[in-house]
VEXDREN-2710 file (C-alpha; in Angstrom, 1 decimal):
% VEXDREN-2710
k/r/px/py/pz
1/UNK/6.0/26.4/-18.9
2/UNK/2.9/28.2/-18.1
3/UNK/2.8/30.8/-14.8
4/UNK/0.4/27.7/-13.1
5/UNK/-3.2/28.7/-11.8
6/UNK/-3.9/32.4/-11.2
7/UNK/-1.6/33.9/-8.3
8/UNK/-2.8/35.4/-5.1
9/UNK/-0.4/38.1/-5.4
10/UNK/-3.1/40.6/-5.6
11/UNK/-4.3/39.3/-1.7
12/UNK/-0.6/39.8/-0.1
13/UNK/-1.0/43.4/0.9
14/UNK/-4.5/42.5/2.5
15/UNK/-2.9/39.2/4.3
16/UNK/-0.5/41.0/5.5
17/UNK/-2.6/44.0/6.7
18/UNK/-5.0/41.1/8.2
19/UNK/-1.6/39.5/10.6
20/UNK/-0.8/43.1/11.5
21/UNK/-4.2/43.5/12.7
22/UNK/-4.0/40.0/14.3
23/UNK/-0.5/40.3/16.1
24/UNK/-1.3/43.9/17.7
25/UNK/-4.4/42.2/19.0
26/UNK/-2.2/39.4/20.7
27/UNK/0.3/41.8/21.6
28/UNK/-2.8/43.9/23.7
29/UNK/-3.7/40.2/25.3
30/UNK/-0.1/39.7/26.5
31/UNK/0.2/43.0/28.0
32/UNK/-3.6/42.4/29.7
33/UNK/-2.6/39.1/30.7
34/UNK/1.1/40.2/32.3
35/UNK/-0.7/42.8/34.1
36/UNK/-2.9/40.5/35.7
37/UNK/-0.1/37.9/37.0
38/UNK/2.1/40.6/38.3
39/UNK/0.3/41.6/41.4
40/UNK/1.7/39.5/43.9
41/UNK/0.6/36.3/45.7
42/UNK/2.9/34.6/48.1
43/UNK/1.8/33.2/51.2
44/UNK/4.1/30.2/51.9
45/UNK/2.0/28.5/54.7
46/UNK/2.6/24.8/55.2
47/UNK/4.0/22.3/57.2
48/UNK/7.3/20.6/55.9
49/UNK/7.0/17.5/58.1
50/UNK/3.0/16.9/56.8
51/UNK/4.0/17.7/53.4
52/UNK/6.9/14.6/53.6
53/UNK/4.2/12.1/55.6
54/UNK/1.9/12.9/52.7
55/UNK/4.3/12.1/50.1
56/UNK/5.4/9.2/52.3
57/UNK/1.4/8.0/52.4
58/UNK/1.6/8.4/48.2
59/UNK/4.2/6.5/47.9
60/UNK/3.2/3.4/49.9
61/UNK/-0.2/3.4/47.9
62/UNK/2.2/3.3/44.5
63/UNK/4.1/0.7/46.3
64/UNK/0.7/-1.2/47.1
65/UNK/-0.6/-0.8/43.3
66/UNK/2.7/-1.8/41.8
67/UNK/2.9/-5.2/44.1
68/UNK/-1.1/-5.7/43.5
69/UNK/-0.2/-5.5/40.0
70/UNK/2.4/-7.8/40.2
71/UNK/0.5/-10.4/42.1
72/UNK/-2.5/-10.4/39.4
73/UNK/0.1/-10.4/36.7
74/UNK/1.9/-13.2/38.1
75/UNK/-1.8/-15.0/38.6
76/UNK/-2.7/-14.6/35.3
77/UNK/0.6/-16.4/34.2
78/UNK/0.2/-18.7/36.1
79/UNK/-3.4/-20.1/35.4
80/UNK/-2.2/-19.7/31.8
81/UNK/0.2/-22.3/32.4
82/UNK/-2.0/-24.4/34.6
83/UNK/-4.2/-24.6/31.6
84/UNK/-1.8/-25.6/29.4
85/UNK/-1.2/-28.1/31.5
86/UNK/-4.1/-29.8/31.8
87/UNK/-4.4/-29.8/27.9
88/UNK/-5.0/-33.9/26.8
89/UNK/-2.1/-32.9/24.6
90/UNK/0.4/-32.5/27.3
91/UNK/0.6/-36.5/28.3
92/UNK/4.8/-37.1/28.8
93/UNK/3.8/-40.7/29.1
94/UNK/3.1/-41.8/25.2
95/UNK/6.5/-41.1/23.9
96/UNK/5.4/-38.2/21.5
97/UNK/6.2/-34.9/21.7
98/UNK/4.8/-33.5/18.5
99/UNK/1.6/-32.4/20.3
100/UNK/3.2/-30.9/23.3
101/UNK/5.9/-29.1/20.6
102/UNK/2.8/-27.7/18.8
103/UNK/1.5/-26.4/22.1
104/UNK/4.4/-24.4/23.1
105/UNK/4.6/-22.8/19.6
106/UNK/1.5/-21.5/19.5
107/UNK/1.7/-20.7/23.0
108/UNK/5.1/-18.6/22.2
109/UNK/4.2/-17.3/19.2
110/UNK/0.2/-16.6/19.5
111/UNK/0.0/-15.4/23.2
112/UNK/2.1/-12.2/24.4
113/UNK/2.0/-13.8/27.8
114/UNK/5.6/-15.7/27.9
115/UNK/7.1/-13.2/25.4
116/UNK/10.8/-14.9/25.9
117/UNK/9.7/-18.2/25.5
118/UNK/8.0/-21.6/27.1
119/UNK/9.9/-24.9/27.9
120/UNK/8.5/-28.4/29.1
121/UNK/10.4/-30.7/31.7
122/UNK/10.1/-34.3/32.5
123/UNK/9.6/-36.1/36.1
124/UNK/13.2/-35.8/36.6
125/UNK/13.9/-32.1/35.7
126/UNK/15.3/-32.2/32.5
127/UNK/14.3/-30.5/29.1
128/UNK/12.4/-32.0/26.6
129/UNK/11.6/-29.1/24.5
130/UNK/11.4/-25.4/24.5
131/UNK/10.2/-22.4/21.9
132/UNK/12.1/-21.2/20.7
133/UNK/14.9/-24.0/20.9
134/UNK/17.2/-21.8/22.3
135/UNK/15.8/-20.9/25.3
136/UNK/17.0/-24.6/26.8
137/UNK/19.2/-26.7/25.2
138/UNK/17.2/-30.4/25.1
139/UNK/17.9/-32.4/28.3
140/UNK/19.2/-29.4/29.8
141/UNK/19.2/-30.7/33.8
142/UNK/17.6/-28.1/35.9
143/UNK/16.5/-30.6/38.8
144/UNK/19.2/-28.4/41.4
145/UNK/18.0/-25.0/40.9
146/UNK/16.0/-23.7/43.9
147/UNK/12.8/-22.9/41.8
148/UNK/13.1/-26.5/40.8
149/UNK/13.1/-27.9/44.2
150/UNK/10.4/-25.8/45.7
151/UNK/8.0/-27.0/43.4
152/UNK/8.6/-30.4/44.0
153/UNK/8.3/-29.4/47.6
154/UNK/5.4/-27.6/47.3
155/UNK/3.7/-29.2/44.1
156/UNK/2.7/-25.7/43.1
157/UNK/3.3/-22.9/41.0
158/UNK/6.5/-21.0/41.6
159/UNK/8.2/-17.6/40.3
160/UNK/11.8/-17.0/40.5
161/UNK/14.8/-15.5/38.8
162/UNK/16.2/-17.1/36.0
163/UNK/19.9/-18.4/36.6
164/UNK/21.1/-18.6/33.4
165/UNK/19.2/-15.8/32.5
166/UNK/20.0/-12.9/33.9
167/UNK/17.0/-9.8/34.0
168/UNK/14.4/-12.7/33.2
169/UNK/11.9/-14.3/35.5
170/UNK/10.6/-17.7/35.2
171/UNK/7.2/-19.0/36.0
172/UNK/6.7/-23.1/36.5
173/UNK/3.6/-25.3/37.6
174/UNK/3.5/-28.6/37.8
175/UNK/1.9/-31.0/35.5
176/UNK/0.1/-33.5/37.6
177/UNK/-1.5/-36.7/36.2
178/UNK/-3.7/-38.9/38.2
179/UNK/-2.8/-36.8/41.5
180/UNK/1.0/-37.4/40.8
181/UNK/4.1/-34.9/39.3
182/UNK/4.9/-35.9/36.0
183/UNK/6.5/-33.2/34.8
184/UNK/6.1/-29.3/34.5
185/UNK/5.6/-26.3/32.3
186/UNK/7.6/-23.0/32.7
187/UNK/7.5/-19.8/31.2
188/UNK/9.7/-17.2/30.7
189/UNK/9.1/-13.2/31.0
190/UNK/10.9/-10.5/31.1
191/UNK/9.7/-8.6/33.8
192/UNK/9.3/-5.1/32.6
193/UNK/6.0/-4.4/30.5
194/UNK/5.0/-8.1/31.6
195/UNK/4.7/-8.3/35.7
196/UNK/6.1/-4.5/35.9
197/UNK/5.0/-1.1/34.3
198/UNK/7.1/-0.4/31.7
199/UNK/6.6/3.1/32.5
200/UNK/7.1/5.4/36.2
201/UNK/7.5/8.9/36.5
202/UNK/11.4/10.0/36.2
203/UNK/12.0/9.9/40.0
204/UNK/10.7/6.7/40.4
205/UNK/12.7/3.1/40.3
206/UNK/10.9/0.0/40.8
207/UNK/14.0/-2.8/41.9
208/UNK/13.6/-6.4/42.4
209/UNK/15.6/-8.2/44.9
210/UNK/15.9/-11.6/46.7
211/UNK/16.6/-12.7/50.0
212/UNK/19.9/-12.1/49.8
213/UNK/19.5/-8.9/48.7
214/UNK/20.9/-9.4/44.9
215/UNK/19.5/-6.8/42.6
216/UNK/17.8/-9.3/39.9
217/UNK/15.8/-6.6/37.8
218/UNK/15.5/-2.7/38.4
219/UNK/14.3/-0.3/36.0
220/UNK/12.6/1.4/34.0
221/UNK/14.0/4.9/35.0
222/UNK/17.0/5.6/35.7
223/UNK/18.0/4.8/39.8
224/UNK/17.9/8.4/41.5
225/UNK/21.0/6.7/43.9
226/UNK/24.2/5.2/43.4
227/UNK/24.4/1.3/43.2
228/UNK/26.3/1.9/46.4
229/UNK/23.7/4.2/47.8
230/UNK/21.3/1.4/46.7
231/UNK/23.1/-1.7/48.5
232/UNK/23.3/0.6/52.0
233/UNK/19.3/0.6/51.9
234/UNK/18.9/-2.9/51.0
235/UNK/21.2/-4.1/53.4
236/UNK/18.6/-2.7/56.0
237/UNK/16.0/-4.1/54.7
238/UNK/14.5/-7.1/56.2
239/UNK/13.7/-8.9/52.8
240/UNK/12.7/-12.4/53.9
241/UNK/10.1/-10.8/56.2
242/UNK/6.8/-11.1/56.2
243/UNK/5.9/-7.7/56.9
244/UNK/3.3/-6.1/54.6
245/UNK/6.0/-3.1/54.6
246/UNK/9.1/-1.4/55.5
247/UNK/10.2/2.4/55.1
248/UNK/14.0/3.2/54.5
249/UNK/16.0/6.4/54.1
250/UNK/19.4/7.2/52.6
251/UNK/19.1/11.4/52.6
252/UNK/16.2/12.1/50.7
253/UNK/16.4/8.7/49.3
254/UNK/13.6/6.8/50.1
255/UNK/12.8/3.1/49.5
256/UNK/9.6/1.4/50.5
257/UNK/9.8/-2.3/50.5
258/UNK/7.3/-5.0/49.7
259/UNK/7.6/-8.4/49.7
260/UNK/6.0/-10.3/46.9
261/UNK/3.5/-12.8/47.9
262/UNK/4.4/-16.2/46.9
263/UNK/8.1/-15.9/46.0
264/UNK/11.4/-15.6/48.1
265/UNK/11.7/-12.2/46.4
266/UNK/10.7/-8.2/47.0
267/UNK/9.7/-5.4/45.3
268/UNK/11.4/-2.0/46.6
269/UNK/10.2/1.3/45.0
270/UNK/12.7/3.5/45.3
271/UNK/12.1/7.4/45.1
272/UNK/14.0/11.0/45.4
273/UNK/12.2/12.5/47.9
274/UNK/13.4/15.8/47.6
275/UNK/11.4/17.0/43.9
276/UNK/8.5/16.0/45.7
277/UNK/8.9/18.0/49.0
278/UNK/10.1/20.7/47.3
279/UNK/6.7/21.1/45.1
280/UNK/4.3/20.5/48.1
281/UNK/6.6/23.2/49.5
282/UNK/5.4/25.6/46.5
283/UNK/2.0/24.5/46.4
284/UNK/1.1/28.5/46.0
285/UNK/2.9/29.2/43.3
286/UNK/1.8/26.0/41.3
287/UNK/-1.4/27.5/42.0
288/UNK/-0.8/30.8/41.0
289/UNK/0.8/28.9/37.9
290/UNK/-2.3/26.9/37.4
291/UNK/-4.4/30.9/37.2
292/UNK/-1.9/32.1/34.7
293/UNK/-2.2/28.4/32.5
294/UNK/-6.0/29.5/32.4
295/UNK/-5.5/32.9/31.6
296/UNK/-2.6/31.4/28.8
297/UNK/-5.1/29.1/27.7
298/UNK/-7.7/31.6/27.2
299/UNK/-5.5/33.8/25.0
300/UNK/-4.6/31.0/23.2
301/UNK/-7.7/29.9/22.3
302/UNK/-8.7/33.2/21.0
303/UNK/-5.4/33.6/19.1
304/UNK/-6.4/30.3/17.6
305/UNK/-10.2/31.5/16.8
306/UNK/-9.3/34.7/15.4
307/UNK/-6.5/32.8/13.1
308/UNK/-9.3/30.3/11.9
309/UNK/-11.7/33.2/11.0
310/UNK/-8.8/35.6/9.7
311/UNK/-7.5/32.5/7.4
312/UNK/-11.5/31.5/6.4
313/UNK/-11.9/35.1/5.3
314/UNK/-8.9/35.3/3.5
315/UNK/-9.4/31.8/1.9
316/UNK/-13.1/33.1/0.7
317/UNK/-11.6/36.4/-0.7
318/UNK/-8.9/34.1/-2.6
319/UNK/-11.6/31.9/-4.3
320/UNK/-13.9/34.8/-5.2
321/UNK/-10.9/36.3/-6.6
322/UNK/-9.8/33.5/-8.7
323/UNK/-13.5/32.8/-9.8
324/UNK/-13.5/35.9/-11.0
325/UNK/-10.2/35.0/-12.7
326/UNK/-11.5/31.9/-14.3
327/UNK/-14.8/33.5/-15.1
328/UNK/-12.8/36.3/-17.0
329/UNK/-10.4/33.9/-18.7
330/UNK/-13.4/31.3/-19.4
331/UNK/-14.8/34.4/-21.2
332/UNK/-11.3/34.5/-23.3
333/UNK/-11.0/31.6/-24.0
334/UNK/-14.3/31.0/-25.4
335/UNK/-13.5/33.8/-28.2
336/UNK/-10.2/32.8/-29.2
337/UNK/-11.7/29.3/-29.5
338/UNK/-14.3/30.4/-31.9
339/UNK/-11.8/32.3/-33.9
340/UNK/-9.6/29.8/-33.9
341/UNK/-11.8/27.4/-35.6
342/UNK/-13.3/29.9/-37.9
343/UNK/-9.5/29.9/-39.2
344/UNK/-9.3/25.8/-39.0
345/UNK/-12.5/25.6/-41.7
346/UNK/-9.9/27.2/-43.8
347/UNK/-6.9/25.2/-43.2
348/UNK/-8.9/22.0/-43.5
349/UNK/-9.8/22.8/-47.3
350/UNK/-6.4/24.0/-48.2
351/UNK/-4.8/20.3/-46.5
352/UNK/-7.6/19.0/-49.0
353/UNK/-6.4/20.7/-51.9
354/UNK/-3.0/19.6/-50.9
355/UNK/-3.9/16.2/-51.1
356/UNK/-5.6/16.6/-54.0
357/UNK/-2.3/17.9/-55.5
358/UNK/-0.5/15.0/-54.6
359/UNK/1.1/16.2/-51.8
360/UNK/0.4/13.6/-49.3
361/UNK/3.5/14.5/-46.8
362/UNK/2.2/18.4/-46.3
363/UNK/-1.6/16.8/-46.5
364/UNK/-0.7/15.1/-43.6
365/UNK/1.6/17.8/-41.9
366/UNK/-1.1/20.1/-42.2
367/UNK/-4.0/18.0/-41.0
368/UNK/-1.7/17.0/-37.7
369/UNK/-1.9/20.8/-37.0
370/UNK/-5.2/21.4/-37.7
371/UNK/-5.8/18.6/-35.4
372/UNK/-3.6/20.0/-32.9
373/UNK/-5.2/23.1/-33.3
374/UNK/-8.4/21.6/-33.1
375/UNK/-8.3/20.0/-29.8
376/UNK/-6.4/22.9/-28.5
377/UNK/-9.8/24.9/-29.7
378/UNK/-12.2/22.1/-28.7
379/UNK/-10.7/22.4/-24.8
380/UNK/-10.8/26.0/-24.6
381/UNK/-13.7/26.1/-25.6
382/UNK/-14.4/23.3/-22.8
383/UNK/-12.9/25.0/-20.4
384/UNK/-14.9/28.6/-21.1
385/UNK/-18.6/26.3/-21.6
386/UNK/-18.1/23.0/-19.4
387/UNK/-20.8/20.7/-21.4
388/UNK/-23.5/18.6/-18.3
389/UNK/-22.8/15.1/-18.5
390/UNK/-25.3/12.7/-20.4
391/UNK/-24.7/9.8/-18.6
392/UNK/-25.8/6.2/-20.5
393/UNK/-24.5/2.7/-21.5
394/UNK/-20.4/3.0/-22.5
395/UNK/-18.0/0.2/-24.0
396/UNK/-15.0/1.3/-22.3
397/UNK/-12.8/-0.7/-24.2
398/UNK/-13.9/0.2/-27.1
399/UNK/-14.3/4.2/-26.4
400/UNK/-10.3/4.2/-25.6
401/UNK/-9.5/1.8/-28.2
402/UNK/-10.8/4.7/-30.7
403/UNK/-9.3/7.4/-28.9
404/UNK/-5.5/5.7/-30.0
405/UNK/-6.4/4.6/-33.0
406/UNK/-8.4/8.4/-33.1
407/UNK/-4.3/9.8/-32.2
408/UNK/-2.8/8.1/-35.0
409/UNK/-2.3/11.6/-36.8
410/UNK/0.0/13.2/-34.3
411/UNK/3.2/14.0/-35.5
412/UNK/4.7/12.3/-32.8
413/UNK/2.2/9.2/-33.0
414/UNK/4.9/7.0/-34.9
415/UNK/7.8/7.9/-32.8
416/UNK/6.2/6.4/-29.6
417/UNK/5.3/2.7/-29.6
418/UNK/1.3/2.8/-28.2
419/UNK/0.7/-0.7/-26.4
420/UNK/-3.6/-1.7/-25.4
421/UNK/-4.2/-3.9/-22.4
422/UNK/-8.2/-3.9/-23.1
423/UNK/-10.2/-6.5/-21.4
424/UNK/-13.5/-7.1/-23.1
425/UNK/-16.4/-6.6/-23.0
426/UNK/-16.4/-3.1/-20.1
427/UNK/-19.6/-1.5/-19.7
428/UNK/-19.7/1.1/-18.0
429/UNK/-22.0/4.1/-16.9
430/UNK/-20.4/7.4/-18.9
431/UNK/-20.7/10.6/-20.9
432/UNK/-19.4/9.2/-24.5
433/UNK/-18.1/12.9/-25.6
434/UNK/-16.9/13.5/-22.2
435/UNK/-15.3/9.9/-21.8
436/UNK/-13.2/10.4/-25.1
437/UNK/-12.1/13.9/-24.4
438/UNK/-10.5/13.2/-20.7
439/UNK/-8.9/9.3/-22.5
440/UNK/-7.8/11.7/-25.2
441/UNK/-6.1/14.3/-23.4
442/UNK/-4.4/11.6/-20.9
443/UNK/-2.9/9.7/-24.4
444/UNK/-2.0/12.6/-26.1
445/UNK/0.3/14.3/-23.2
446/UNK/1.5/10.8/-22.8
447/UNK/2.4/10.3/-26.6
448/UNK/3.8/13.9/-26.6
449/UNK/5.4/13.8/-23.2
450/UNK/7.5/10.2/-24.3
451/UNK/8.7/12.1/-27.8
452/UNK/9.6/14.6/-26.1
453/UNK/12.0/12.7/-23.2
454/UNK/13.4/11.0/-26.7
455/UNK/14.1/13.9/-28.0
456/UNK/16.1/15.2/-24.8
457/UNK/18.0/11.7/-24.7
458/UNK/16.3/10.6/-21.9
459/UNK/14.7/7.4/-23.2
460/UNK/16.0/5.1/-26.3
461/UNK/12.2/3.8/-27.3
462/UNK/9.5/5.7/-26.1
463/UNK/6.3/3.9/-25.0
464/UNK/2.3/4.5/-23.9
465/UNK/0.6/1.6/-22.5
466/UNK/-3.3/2.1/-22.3
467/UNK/-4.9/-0.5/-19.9
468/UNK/-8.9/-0.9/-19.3
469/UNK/-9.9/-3.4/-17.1
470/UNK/-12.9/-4.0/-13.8
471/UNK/-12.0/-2.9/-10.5
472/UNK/-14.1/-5.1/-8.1
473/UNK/-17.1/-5.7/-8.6
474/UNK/-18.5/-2.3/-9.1
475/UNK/-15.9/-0.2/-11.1
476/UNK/-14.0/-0.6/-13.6
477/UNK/-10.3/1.6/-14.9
478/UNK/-8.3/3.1/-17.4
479/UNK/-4.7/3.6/-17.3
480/UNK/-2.6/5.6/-19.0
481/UNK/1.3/5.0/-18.3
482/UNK/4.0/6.2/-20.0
483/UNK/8.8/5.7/-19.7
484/UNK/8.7/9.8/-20.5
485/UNK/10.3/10.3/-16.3
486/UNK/7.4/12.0/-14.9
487/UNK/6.8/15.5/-14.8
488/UNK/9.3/18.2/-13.0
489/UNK/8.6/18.6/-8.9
490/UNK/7.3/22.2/-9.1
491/UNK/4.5/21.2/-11.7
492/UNK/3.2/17.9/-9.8
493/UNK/2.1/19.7/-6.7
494/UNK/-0.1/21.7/-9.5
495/UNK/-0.7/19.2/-11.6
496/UNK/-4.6/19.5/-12.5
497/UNK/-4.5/23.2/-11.8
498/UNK/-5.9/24.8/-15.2
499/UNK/-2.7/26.3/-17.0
500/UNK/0.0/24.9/-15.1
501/UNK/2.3/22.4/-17.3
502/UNK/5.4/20.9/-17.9
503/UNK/5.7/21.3/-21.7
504/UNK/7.2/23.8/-23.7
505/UNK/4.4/23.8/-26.0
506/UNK/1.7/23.2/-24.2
507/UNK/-0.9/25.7/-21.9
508/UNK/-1.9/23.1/-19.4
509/UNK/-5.4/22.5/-20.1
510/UNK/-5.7/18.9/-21.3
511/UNK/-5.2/17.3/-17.7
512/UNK/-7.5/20.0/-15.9
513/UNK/-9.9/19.3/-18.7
514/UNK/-9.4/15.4/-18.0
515/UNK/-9.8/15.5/-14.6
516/UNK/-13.5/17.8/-14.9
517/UNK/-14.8/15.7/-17.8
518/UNK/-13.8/12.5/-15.5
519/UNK/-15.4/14.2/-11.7
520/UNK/-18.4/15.6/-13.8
521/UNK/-19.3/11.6/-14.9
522/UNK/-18.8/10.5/-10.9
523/UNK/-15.6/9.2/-11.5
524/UNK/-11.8/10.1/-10.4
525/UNK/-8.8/10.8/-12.1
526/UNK/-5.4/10.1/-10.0
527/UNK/-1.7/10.2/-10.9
528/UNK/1.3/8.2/-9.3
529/UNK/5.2/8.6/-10.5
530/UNK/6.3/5.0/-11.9
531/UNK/9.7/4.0/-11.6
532/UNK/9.9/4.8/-15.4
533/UNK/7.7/7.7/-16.1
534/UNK/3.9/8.4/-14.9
535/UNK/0.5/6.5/-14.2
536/UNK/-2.9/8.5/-15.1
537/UNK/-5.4/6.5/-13.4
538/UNK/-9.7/6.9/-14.1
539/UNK/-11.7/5.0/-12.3
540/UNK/-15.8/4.9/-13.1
541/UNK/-18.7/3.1/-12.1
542/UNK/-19.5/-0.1/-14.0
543/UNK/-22.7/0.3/-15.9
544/UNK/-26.0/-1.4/-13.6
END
């Protein structure tokens, strides 16, 4: 297998030169930048006791936002339900639940509101239908839970916990029909994410509690205090209250309670106090820390500047360096392909005379070389000279139809079973010369590539499939698949590189060759691994 494209070996001592250049650089800005932060600057002034009434005054306005949040959360729940309620679908008197059933599905399954699921109850408190079915069980009798009864005390919407649910809330209106309860709608969250933030910061814990002071949700951090620690505060706590707020402390526990407006429940946030008292207690240093994150920032973005331009000048040394490269082997390979040829006019009249002779079998051995030789010369000499497109009308079908039939001389061309998927007529806008050498070069490494895995006992029958057919309604596609495995790891990544191939006997310019002659037309050329093999895609423009 050929080396691949030309190395940047040559570049390594000046890369290398370029990071030693780089890191001394860095290593100058760290000493600069230690220098700077070690002159000292400590002056610890502040008052411990103002420091915890401020932290106190944060927390109540988290404790305000997070209730807030809950209230609006809760409201848009509930109108959601009220709504749902007043559909004309939702009539318990006609004997048909089909409508209402629908409702609930798509109200489950098309809304993110109720995310554990919706249920609708008759006059007397029992379940007709729920979604998903087993959120309640029909005719499930929920006429004694205290949720129940408050909002036929009431006659409107209520949120509780969920009984038989534990961590879930449950959200019920009533449906009222010519100024009378019929029945009712409830809904069914889980709390976090829904009515809660589903995210705090990690000394934070949001707990809800009734009037008993049962823990019925809590979360999502973990709970800076025992369950112990946590039951002490509550039990101090004054939850059936009115009271816009109360302030607890269990050492440097604290828990500010809330209670949540239109429910028999609360909403405590509960916070270590000490992380945050211990910050405002180094408020210098964070500032002396916030100078050095500038300074560190600083450095950094230089480091990352003078990487970017030390990277963009090595990248434009590498390309000039392998254009010279190319240019020099273009050169090259431009000679040997006119030499090369000069000897083919030679073997072309000796095959003649061979067949002449009578000798078809060496006619025909000797013309599959010369062919070979031929194209071998043809893309050198492609590769030295790339030929400018002359774009016009092309039959695509009929272009790759004569490139296989064209390939019928390989050696290897009755080994491999060639299969044509050609949908008819496929104009398209192409290079004719340029079209036929890249379809040619795909069907020829394919053709060689399946003999070859036969050869190695990898496949029993070899096959090429070539496939033409539109691509929407402005393209159309040529495929070129093949059972030979695919090509080895360390040659995809290189794969249209100019000289890097797979095959013993090949110098890897048929694919580069493919890929220019397909670009140069304003077209691409892709590959995919198959599960048997590979899958050489072009893709033009159909013809206007």
């Amino acid at each position: 297998m050929a080396s691949g494209s030309p190395s940047s070996t040559p570049l390594r001592p000046l890369a290398r030169a370029h990071r030693h250049y780089s890191r001394q650089i860095l290593v100058g800005l760290g000493l600069l930048f230690a220098i700077a932060m070690v002159a000292p600057l400590f002056s610890y002034r502040s008052d411990v006791e103002e420091s915890r009434l401020q932290v106190r005054a944060n927390l109540s306005r988290e404790a305000a936002f997070y209730a807030e949040t809950f209230r609006r959360q809760l409201d848009i729940l509930e109108a959601e339900l009220s709504r749902i309620a007043q559909r004309p679908e939702v009539d318990l008197g006609d004997a048909n639940l089909q409508p209402e059933r629908t409702l609930l599905e798509a109200a489950h399954h098309d809304s993110a509101l109720f995310d554990r699921g919706i249920a609708i109850l008759d006059g007397t408190g029992h379940a007709l239908w729920s979604e998903p079915a087993s959120l309640l069980p029909p005719g499930a009798d929920l006429s004694h839970s205290l949720w129940y009864q408050r909002l036929l005390a009431e006659n409107k919407p209520v949120l509780e916990a969920f009984p038989s649910r534990p961590g879930e809330l449950v959200v019920c209106v009533p449906i009222l029909r010519g100024g009378a309860f019929a029945g009712a709608l409830l809904g069914v969250v889980e709390p976090l994410g829904q009515l809660l933030p589903n995210t705090l910061p990690k000394d934070e814990h949001l707990v809800v509690a009734d009037r008993e002071r049962h823990v019925l949700f809590e979360g999502p951090t973990r709970s800076p205090v025992s369950a112990a620690d946590l039951a002490e505060l509550l039990s101090q706590a004054t939850l059936w209250s009115a009271a816009e707020e109360q302030q607890l402390q269990l050492r440097q526990a604290v828990l500010l309670v809330r209670p949540l407006e239109r429910t028999t429940m609360s909403l405590a946030l509960l916070v270590d106090e000490g992380p945050r008292l211990a910050r405002a207690r180094q408020r210098l240093l964070q500032q002396l820390a916030f100078l050095a994150l500038i300074q560190a920032a600083t450095i950094a973005l230089f480091a990352a500047y003078l990487r970017r331009t030390t990277r963009g000048f090595l990248a434009v040394e590498e390309r000039a360096s392998q254009q010279e490269t190319m240019a020099a082997l273009g050169t090259a390979a431009s000679l040997i392909a006119h030499e090369v040829k000069n000897a083919l006019n030679g073997l072309t009249v000796a095959a003649g005379l061979l067949e002449g002779q009578g000798d078809g079998a060496a006619a025909r051995s000797a013309r599959s070389q010369v062919d070979r030789l031929r194209h071998l010369a043809g893309s050198l000499l492609s590769f030295g000279r790339p030929a400018a497109p002359q774009l016009m009308r092309v039959e695509l079908d009929r272009t790759a139809r004569e490139v296989v039939e064209a390939l019928g001389i390989l050696p290897e061309a009755g080994e491999a079973k060639v299969e044509l998927e050609l949908e008819s007529p496929l104009w398209v806008t192409a290079d004719p010369l340029l079209l036929q050498t890249a379809i040619d070069n795909l069907v020829r490494n394919a053709v060689e590539a399946a003999v070859t895995a036969k050869d190695l006992g990898k496949v029993e029958s070899p096959w090429v499939r070539v496939r033409a057919s539109r691509e929407g309604d402005s393209g159309a596609r040529v495929v070129v698949e093949d059972n030979a495995g695919g090509p080895p790891p360390e040659v995809e990544a290189r794969l249209f590189e100019p000289f890097a191939t797979g095959k013993p006997k090949g110098i890897g310019l048929g694919l580069a060759m493919a890929q220019r002659a397909v670009q140069a037309q304003g077209g691409a050329l892709t590959f995919r691994r198959t599960g048997e093999g590979s899958a050489f895609e072009i893709r033009l423009p159909l013809a206007g």
